[in-house]
C-alpha positions in Angstrom: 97.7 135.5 102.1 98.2 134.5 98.2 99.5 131.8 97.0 101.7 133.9 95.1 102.9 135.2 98.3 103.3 131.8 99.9 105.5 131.1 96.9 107.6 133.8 97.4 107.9 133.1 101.7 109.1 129.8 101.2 111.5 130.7 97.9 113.0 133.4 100.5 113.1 130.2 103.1 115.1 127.9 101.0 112.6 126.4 99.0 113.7 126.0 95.3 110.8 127.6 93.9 111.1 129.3 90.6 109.5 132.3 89.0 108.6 133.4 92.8 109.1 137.2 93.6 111.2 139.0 96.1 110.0 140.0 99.3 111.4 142.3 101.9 112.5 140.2 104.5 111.1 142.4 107.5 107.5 141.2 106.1 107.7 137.5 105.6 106.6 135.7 108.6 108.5 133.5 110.8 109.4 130.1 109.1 107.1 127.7 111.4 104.4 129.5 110.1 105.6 130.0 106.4 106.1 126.3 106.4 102.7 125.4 107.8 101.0 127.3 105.2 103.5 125.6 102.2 102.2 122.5 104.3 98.3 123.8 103.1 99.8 124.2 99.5 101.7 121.0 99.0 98.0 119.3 98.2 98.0 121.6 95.2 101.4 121.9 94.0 103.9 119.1 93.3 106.5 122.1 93.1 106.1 122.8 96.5 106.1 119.7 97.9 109.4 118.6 96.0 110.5 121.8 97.2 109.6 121.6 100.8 112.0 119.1 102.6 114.7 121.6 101.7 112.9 124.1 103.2 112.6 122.3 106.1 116.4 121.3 105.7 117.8 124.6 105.3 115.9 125.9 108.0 116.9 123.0 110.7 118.5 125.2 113.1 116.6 127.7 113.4 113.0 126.0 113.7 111.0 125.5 116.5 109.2 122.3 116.1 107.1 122.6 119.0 105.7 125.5 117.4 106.2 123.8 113.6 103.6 121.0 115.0 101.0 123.5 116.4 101.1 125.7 113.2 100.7 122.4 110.8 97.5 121.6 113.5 96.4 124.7 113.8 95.7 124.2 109.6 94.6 120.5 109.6 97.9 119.7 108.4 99.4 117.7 110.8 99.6 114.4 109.2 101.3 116.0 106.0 103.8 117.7 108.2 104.5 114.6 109.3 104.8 112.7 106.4 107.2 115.7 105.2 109.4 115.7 108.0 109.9 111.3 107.6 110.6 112.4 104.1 113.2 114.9 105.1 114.9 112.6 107.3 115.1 109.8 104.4 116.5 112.6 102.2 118.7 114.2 105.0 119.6 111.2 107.0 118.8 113.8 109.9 117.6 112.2 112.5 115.7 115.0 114.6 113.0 115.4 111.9 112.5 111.2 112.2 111.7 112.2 116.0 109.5 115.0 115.6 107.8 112.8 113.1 107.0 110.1 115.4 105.1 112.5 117.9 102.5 113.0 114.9 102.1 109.2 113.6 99.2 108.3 115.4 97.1 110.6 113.6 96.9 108.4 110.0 93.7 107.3 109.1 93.4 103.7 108.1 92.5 104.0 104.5 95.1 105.7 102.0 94.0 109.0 100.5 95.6 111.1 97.8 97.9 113.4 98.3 96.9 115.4 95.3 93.3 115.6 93.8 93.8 113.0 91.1 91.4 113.7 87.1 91.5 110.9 86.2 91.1 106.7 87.0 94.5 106.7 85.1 95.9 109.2 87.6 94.4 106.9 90.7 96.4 104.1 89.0 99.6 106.0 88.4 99.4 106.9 92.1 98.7 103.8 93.3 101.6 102.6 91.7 104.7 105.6 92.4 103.9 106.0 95.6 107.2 106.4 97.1 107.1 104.1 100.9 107.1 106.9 103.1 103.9 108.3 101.8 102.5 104.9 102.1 103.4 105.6 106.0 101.3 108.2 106.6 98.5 106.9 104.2 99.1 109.2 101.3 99.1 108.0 97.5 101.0 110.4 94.9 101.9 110.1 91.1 105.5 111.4 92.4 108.1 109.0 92.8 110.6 109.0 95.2 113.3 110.4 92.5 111.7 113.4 92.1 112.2 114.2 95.9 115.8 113.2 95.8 116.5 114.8 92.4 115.3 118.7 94.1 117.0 118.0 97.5 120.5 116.7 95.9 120.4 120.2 94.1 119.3 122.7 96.5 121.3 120.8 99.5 124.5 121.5 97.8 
């Protein structure tokens, strides 16, 4: 699949993803899957991962997290679906994300890496320093602070 297409899977999931297409609903893929891929994509895009705890949010009831985990393994993507589901929970104060999350913990390396690909040693810096703390969990390092999570979730979770 595209990334274009991703886009548009997790727009018609609940992600607030603008300029993404329509698709027919019969054709987009269950949402454990859909959500492992936006997992893949979140590394690229700061839209999408601003946008993907309200995926994950919207989409509480009806996920299977068993299945959620395997999907996110499945794509080497199991630390950053845990790292999104502790950020959920901060943003949610839902507590079954903070339990799926603890069943994927133990999988951090010891040293930090970047979330996304940093340019530049100014970038490095910037990261080092916005970092919100529940990236510094799971051993990420982002130039996104924790207001520009809260900011997308306060507006989609309306």
């Amino acid at each position: 699949q595209t990334r274009d297409q991703v886009y548009a899977w997790l727009s018609h999931y609940g992600a607030a993803l603008y300029g993404s297409t329509r698709v027919n609903p019969s054709t987009v893929p269950e949402p454990e899957t859909v959500l492992a891929e936006g997992l893949k994509l979140s590394r690229q895009s700061a839209s999408v991962a601003r946008a993907l705890p309200l995926a994950l949010w919207k989409n509480r009831r009806r996920l299977n997290m068993d299945r959620l985990r395997r999907e996110a393994e499945l794509r080497g993507q199991a630390r950053v679906l845990g790292f999104f589901l502790d950020l959920t929970t901060k943003l949610s104060g839902e507590t079954m994300f903070a339990a799926e999350a603890a069943k994927l913990h133990a999988r951090s390396p010891a040293k930090p890496t970047q979330f996304f690909r940093p340019t530049t040693w100014r970038e490095r810096k910037l990261a080092e320093l916005r970092t919100p703390e529940v990236a510094r969990k799971w051993r990420f390092r982002m130039n996104m602070p924790m207001d520009s999570f809260v900011s997308m979730f306060a507006k989609g979770a309306q």
